[in-house]
C-alpha positions as CSV (number, residue, x, y, z in Angstrom):
1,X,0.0,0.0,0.0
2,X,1.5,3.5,-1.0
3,X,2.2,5.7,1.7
4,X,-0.1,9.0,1.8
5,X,3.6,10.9,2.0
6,X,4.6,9.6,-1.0
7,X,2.9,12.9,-3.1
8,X,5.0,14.8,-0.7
9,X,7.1,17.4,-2.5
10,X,10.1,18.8,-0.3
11,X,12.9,21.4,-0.4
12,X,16.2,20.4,1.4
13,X,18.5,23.0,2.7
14,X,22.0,22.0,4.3
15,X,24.7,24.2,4.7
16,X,28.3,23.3,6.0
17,X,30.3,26.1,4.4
18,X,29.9,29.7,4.2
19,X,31.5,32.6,2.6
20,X,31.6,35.0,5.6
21,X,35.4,33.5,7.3
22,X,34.2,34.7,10.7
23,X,31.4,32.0,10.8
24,X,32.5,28.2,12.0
25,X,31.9,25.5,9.1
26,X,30.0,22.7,10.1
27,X,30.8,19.1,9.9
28,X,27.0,17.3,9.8
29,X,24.5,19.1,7.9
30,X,25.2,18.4,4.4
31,X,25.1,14.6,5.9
32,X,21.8,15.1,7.8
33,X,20.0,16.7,4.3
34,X,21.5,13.8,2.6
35,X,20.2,11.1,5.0
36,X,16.8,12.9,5.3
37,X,16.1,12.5,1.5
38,X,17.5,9.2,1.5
39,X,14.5,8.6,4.1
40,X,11.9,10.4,1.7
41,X,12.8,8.3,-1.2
42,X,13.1,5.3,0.3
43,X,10.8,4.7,3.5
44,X,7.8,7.2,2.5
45,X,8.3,6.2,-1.6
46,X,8.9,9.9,-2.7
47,X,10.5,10.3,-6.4
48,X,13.6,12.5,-6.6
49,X,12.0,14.4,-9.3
50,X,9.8,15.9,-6.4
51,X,12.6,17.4,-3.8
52,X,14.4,20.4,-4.2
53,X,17.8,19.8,-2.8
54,X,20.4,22.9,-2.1
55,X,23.5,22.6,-0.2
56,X,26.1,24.6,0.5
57,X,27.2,26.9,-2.5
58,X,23.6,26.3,-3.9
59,X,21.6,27.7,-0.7
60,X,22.4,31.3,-0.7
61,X,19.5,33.6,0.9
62,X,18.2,34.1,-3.0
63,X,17.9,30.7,-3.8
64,X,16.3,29.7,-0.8
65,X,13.9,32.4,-1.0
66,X,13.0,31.4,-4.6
67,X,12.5,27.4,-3.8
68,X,10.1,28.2,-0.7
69,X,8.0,31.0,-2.6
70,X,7.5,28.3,-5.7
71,X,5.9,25.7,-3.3
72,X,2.8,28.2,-2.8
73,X,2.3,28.0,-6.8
74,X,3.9,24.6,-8.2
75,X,2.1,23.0,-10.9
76,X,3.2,19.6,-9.1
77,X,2.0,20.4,-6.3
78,X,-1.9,19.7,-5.7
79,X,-4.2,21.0,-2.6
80,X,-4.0,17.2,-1.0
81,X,0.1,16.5,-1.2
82,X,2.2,17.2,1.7
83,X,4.8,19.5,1.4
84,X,8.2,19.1,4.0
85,X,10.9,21.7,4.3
86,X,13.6,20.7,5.9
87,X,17.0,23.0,7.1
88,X,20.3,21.7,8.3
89,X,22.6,24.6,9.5
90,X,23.4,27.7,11.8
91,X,20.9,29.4,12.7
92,X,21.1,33.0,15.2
93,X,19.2,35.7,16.4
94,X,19.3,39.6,17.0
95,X,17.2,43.1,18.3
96,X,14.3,44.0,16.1
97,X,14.2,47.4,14.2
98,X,11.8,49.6,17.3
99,X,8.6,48.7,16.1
100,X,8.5,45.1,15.0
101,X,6.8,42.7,16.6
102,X,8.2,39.6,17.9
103,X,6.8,36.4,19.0
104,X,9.9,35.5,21.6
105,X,10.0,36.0,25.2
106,X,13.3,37.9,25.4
107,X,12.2,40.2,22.4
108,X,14.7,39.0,19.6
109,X,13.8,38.0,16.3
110,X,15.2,34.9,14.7
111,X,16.5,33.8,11.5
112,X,18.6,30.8,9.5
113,X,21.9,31.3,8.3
114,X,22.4,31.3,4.4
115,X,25.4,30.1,2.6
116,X,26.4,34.1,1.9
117,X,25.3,35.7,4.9
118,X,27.4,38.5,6.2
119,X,27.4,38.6,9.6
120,X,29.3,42.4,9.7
121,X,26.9,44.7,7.8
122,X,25.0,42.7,5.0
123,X,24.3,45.6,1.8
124,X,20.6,45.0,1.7
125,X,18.8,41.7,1.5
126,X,22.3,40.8,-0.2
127,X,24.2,38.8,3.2
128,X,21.1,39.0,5.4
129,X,19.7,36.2,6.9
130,X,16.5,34.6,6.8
131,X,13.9,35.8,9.1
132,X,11.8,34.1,11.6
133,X,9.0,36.3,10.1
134,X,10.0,36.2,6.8
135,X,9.6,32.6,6.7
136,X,6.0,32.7,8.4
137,X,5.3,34.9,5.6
138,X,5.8,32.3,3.1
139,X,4.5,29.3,4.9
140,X,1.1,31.7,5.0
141,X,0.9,32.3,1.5
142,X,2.0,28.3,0.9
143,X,-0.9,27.1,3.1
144,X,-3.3,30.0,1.7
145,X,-2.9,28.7,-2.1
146,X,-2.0,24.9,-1.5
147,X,-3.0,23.9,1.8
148,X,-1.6,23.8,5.8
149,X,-0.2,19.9,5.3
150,X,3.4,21.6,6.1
151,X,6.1,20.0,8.4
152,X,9.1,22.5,8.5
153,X,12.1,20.8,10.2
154,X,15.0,22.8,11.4
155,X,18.0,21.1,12.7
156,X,19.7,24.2,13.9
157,X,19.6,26.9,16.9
158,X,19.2,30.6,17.6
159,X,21.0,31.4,21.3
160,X,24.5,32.6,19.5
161,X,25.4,34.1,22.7
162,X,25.9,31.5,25.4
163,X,26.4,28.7,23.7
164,X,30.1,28.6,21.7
165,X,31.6,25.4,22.9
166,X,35.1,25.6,23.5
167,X,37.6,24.8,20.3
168,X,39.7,22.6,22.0
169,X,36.5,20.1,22.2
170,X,36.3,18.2,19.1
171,X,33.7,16.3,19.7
172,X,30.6,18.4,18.7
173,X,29.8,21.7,17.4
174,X,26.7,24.2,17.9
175,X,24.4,25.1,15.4
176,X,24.2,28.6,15.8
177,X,26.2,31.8,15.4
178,X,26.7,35.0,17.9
179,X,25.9,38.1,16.0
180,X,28.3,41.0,16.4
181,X,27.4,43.8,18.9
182,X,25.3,46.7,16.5
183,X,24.2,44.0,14.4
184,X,21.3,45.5,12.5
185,X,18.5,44.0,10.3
186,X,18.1,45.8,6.9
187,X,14.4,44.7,5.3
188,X,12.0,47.2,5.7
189,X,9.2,46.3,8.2
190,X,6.8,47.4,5.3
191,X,7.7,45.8,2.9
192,X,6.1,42.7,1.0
193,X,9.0,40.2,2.9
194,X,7.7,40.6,5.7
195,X,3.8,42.0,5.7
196,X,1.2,39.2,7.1
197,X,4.0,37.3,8.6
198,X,3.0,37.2,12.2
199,X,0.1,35.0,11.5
200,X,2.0,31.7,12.8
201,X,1.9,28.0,12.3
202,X,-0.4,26.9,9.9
203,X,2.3,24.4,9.9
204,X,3.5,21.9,12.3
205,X,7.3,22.7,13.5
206,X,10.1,19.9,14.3
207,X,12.6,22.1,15.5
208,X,15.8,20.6,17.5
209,X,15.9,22.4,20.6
210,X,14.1,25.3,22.9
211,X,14.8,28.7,21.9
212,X,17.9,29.2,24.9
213,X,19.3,25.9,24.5
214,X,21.5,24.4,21.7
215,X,21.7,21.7,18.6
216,X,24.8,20.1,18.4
217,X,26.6,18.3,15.7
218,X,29.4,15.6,15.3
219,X,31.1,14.2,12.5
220,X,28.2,11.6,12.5
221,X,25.6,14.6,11.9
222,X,23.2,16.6,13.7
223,X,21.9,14.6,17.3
224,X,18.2,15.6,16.5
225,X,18.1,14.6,12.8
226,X,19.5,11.3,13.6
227,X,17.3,10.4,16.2
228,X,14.3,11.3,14.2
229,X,15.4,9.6,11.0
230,X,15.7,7.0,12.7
231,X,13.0,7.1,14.8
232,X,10.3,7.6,11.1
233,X,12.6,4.6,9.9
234,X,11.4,2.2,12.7
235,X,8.0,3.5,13.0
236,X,4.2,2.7,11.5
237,X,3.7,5.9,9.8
238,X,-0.2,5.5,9.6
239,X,-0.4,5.8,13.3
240,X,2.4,8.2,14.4
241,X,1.9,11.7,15.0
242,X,4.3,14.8,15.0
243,X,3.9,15.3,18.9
244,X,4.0,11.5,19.5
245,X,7.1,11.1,17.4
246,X,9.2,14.2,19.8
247,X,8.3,12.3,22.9
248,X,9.4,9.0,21.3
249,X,13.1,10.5,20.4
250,X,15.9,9.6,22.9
251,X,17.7,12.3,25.1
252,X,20.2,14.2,23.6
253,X,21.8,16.0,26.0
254,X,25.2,15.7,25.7
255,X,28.0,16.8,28.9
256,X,30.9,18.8,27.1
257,X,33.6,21.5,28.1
258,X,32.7,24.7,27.2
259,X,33.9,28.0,27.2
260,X,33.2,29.3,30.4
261,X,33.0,32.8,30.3
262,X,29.7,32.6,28.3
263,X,27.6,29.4,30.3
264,X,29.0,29.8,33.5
265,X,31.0,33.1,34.5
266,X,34.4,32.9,36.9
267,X,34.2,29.2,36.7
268,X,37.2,26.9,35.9
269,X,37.8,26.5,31.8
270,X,37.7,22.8,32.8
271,X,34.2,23.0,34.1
272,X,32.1,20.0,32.2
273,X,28.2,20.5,32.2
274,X,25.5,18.8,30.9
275,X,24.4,20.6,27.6
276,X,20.7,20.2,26.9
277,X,18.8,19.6,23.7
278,X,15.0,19.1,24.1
279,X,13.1,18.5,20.7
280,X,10.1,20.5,20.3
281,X,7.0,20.6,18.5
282,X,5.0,23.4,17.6
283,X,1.7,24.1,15.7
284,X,-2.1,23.1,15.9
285,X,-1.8,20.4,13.9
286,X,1.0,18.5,16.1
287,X,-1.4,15.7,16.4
288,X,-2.1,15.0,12.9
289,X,-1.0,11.7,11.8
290,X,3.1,12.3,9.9
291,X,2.6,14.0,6.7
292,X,-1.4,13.7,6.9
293,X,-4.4,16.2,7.5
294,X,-5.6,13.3,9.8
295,X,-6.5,14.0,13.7
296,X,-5.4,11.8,16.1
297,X,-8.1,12.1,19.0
298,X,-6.1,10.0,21.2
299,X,-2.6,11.3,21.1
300,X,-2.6,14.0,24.1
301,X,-2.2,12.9,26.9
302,X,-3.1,14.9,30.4
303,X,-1.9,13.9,34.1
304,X,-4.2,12.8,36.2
305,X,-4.6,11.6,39.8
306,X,-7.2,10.8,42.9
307,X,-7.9,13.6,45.5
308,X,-7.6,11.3,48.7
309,X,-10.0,13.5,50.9
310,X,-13.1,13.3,48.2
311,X,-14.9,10.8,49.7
312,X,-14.7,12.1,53.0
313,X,-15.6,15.3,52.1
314,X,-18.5,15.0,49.5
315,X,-19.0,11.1,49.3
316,X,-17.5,11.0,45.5
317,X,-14.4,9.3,44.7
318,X,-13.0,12.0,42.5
319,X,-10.1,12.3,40.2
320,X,-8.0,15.8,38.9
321,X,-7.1,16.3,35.7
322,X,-4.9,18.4,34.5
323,X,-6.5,19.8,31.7
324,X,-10.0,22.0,31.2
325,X,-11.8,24.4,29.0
326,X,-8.6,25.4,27.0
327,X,-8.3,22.0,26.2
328,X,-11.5,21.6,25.7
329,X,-13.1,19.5,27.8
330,X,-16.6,19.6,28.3
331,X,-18.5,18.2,30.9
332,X,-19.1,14.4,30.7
333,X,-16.3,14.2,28.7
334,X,-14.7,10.6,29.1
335,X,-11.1,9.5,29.4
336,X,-8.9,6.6,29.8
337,X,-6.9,5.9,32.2
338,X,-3.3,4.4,31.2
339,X,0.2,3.7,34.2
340,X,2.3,5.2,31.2
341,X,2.4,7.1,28.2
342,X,3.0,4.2,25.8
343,X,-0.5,3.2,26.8
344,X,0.5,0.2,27.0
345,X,-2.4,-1.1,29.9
346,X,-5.8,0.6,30.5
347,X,-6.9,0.9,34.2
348,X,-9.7,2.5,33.7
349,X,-12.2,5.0,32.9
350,X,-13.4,8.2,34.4
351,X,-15.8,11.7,33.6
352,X,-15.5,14.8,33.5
353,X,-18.2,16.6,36.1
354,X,-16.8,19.4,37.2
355,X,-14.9,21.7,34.5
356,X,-12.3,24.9,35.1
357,X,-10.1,26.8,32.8
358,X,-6.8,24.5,33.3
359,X,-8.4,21.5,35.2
360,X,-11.0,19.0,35.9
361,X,-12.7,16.5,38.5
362,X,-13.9,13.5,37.1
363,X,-15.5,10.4,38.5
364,X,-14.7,6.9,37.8
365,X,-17.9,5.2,35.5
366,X,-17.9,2.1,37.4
367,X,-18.7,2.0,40.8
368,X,-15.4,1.0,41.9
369,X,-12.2,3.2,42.4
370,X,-9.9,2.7,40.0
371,X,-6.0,2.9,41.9
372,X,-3.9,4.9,40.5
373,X,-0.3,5.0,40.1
374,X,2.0,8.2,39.7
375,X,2.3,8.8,37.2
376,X,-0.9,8.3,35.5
377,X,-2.3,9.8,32.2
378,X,-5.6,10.1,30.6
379,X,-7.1,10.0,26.7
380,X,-10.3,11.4,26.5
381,X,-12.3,8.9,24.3
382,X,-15.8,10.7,24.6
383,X,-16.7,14.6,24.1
384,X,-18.7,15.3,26.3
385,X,-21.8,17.6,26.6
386,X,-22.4,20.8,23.9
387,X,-19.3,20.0,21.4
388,X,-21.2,19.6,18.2
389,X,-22.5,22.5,15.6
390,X,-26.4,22.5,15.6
391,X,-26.7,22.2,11.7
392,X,-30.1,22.6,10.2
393,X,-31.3,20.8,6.8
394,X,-34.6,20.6,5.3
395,X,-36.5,17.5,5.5
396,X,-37.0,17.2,2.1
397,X,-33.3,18.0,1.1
398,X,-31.6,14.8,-0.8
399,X,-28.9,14.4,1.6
400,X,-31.6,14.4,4.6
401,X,-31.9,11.1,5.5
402,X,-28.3,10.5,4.7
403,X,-27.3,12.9,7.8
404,X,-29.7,11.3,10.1
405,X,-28.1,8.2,10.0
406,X,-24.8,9.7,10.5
407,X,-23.6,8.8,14.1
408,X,-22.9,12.0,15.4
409,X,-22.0,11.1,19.0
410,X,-18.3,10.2,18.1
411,X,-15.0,11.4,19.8
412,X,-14.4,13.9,16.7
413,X,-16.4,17.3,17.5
414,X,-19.5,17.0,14.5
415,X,-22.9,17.9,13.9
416,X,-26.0,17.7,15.9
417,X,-29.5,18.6,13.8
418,X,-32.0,20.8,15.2
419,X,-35.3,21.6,14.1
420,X,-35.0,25.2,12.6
421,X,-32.8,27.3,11.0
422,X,-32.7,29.9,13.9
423,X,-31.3,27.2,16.0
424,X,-28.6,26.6,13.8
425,X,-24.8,27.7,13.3
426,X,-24.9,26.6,10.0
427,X,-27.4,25.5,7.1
428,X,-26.5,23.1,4.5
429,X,-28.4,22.6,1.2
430,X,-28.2,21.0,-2.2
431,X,-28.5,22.2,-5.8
432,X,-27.2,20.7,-9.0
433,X,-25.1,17.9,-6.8
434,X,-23.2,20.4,-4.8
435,X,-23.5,21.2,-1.3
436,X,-24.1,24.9,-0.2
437,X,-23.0,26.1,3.4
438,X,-25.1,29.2,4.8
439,X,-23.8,30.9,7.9
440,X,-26.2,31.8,10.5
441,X,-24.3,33.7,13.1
442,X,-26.2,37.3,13.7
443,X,-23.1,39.1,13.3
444,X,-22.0,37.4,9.9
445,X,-25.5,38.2,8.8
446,X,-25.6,41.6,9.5
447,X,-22.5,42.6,7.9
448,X,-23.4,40.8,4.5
449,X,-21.5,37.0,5.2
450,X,-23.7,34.6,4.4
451,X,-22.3,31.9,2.8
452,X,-18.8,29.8,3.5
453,X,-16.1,29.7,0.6
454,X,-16.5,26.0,0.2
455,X,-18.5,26.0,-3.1
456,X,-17.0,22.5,-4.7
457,X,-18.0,20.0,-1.9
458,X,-20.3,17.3,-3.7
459,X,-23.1,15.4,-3.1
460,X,-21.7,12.2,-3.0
461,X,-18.1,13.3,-1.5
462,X,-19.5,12.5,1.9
463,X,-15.9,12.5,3.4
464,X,-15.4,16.0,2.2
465,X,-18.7,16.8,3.4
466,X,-18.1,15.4,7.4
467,X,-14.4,17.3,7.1
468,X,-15.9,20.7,6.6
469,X,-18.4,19.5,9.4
470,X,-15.6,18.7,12.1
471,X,-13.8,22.2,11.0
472,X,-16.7,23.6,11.9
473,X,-17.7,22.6,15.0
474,X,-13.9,22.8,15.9
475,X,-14.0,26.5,14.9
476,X,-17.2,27.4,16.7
477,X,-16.5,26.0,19.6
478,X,-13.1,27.6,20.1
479,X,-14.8,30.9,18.8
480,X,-17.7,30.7,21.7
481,X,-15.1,29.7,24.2
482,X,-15.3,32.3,27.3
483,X,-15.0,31.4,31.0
484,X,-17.9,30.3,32.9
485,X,-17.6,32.0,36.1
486,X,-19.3,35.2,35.4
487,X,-18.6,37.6,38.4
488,X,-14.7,36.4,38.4
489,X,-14.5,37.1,34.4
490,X,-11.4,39.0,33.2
491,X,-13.3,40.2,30.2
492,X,-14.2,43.8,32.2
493,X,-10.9,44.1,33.1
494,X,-9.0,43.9,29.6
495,X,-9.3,46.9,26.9
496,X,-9.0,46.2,23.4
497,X,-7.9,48.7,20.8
498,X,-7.2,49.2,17.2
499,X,-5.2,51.5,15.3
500,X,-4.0,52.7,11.8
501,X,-0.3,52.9,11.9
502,X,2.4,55.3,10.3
503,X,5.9,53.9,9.2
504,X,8.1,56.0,10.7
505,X,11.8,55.6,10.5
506,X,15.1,57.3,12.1
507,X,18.9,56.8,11.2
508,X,22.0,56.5,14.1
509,X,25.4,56.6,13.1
510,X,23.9,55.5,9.5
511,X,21.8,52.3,10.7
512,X,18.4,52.6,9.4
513,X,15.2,51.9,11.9
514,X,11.8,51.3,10.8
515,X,9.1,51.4,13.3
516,X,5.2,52.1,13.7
517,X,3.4,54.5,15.2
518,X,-0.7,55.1,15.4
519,X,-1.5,58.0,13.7
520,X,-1.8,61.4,14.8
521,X,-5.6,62.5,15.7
522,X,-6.3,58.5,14.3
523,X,-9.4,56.8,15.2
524,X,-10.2,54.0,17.2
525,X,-11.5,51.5,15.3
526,X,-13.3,49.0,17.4
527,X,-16.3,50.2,18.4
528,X,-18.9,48.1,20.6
529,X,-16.5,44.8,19.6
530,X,-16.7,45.5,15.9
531,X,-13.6,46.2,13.9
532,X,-14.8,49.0,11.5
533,X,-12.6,49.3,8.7
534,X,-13.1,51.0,5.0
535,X,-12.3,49.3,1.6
536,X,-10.0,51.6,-0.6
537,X,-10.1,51.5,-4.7
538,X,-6.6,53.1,-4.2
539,X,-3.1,51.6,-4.1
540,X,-2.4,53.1,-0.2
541,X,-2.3,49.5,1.7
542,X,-2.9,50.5,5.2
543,X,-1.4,49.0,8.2
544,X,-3.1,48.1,11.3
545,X,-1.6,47.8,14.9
546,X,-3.6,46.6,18.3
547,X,-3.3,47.7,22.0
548,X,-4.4,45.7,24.8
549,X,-4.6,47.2,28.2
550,X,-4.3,44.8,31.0
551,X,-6.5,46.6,33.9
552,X,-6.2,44.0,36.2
553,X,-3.6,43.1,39.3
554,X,-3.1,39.5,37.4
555,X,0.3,39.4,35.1
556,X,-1.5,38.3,31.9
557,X,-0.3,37.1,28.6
558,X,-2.2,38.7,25.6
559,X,-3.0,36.5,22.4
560,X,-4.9,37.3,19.8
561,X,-6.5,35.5,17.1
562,X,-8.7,35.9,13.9
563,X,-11.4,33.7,13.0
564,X,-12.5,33.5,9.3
565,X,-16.3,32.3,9.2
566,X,-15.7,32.2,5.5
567,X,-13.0,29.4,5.3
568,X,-13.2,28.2,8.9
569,X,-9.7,29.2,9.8
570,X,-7.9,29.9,12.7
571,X,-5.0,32.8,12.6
572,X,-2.7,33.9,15.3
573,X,-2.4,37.6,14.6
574,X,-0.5,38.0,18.2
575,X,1.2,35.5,20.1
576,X,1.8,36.3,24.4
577,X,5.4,37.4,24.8
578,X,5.1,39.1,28.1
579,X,3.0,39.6,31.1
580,X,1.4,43.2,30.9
């Protein structure tokens, strides 16, 4: 049987040499890239003629700009193939321009290390590096014209300062370069490189480390791409998922003699420590089965164990969960109960009855108490109460009685039908073997959305049909998400506003900085929780900022997100960076 991965058309990027003589050559990347393809061809069946392969002298910052734009409009590639990028080199990170926005706790913007960068004063884009916005840019515009089946792997690391090992110790290098003091990054905040790039992760990121730590290299090649090769080469790839596959991966810490003015100040130079590499895995669609659109249900797994004094306190023998409305689980919600995270033994089964924001009690469904060791994790195998969109169809509609035998009550969020359109978050109908998807939300209504983009789901395409379904009931429920405890809601307490912005810019000692600013005398433009904003016929392409005002005494991390009832999606417009 052919793997679904085997459509999946991949650019491969390993760099061990670069032009710029103050920048350490690797040793491992150009090996990793090659074993990585090696994988594609032969374990997930991919044909050469489908990977785009540049190493060394070949990935400069142009050409790997030109391969990752031409995957958002390849004629090879079609709206159902996966597409992998994979990068093998330094990577390093540096100050934003005053006015960019970031999506890192310690306020620094990221970027990969091209084959001609210039880590001085690059002329231009010429010698620049690759941004971490730069590259959300494109893998926006990728998923907006193919579609988000994206798995970006980067064996590499961004802390340059703090992490140069010490030359005398061959046996590994670090990924990652340390940026010269004044280091300044040239592309214009305005421009079209870097406009609609901080809507994040509509892909699912393998990337080698945390952001402060370090990925290492020997002779052998990078420690995080040889554990995952060969952790996809041993593995059922119909029932592995990207999250599942980073906990699966051995340790790769590594103890080594570094340098030791920049880990550990007025130590000895022959101080050893334990250098840590912790895999991560980033996106919404980390539990999608490797290289499908396919959900896993089952693979996250929450803590769990029994509060001893329940039954003396309320007569219940109660369990806490670690995990509640942001994970969304409702009440009644079931889980199973496993001694270990291979699952490899069920103990038992519990429900949810009592819900908060971050955790849950639940209640075994036998009568008997189920004992628990620590640690213990749960699956959630049922729902629970309210998860499905109420979708109205008429009676007499062809695909009626098609829908009622549907068996809604599954662990995927679906459909429920109710009995009128005003009950409704959506109405489906037919005409001439298509199905038409009317939106029913007041708001939509009002301002003229009516109808969903999805105008080529047939009649008889019942799998397409149930997809859109589960999107939707996914997206409404995240989109009606608030807490339920009314008199302690932080919803009073946190101002939202919106601005038009100015680019502004200033020059010191001949560095130029671009930066925003809201206009003079400019308008608020939300107004009773609508975002007013005016179409223009002319070419003046406006740029909007936001300011949230924290009113409360809590340290809070803002987030905000933008839901498209039109396509069902889900975009991160803001990620938290700071308490405020």
């Amino acid at each position: 049987m052919t793997s679904p991965a085997a459509s999946s058309f991949a650019v491969i990027i390993a760099i061990d040499k670069y032009t710029d003589h103050g920048i350490t050559d690797l040793r491992g990347a150009v090996k990793d890239a090659n074993a990585f393809e090696k994988l594609l061809t032969s374990k997930l069946g991919v044909s050469k003629d489908r990977i785009i392969n540049l190493r060394d002298e070949a990935a400069t910052r142009e050409e790997i700009l030109k391969a990752l734009r031409s995957l958002a409009h390849h004629s090879a590639i079609s709206s159902e193939d996966p597409i992998l990028i994979y990068f093998s080199g330094h990577g390093s990170q540096t100050s934003p321009p005053r006015g960019w926005p970031t999506n890192s706790p310690d306020d620094k913007i990221q970027m990969l290390i091209p084959h001609d960068f210039v880590s001085r004063r690059p002329n231009g884009d010429q010698g620049s590096g690759i941004l971490d916005i730069t590259l959300s840019q494109i893998l926006n515009d990728i998923a907006k014209n193919k579609s988000d089946n994206i798995t970006v792997i980067l064996d590499c690391c961004h802390a340059g300062s703090g992490t140069r090992n010490n030359a005398s110790d061959e046996t590994f290098a670090v990924r990652s370069i340390e940026l010269p003091d004044g280091y300044a990054v040239s592309v214009d905040p305005f421009s079209s490189e870097v406009q609609g790039g901080s809507s994040l992760m509509p892909h699912v990121l393998l990337a080698a480390c945390k952001p402060d730590q370090v990925a290492i290299e020997s002779h052998e090649g990078g420690a995080f791409t040889r554990a995952l090769v060969k952790e996809i080469k041993k593995g059922n790839l119909d029932k592995i998922t990207y999250a599942g596959l980073i906990r699966c991966l051995p340790e790769l810490s590594k103890p080594s003699r570094l340098a030791p003015f920049i880990l550990l100040q007025r130590l000895s130079a022959s101080l050893i420590i334990r250098v840590r590499q912790d895999p991560q895995c980033e996106g919404v669609n980390q539990n999608r089965i490797l290289f499908t659109k396919v959900h896993d249900p089952q693979s996250v797994m929450c803590p769990i164990q029994q509060v001893l004094d329940s039954i003396q306190t309320d007569g219940q023998i109660k369990y806490k969960l670690y995990a509640g409305e942001a994970r969304g689980v409702a009440k009644n919600a079931e889980f199973t109960i496993y001694s270990d995270r291979r699952r490899s033994t069920a103990i038992g089964s519990v429900a949810a009855i009592s819900i908060a924001p971050f955790e849950s009690y639940c209640t075994p469904l036998s009568t008997l108490p189920i004992p628990l060791p620590q640690p213990a994790y749960a699956v959630q195998t049922g729902i629970g109460d309210r998860q499905h969109i109420p979708l109205f169809i008429k009676p007499s509609d062809a695909l009626c009685e098609e829908m009622r035998r549907q068996d809604s009550e599954k662990h995927e969020r679906s459909f429920r039908l109710v009995e009128s359109p005003e009950q409704a978050e959506l109405c489906i109908r037919t005409q001439g073997g298509l199905v038409g998807f009317e939106i029913m939300d007041q708001m939509c209504r009002r301002h003229g959305l009516t109808r969903m983009a999805f105008d080529n789901v047939r009649v008889d395409d019942l799998d397409h049909l149930f997809a859109i379904l589960n999107k939707a009931a996914n997206f409404y429920r995240h989109l009606r998400l608030s807490n339920n405890n009314k008199q302690d809601s932080l919803a009073q307490k946190v101002d939202l506003e919106c601005f038009e912005l100015n680019s502004e810019t200033t020059d010191v000692d001949g560095a130029i900085t671009h930066y925003a600013n809201p206009r003079r005398n400019g308008q608020i433009l939300i107004t009773d929780g609508v975002f007013k904003l005016k179409a223009s016929s002319s070419d003046y392409e406006p740029t909007y900022g936001y300011k949230v005002t924290n009113k409360s005494n809590l340290p809070l991390y803002a987030a905000l997100f933008h839901f498209d009832p039109n396509d069902l999606s889900i975009g991160n417009v803001a990620a938290p960076v700071s308490p405020g």
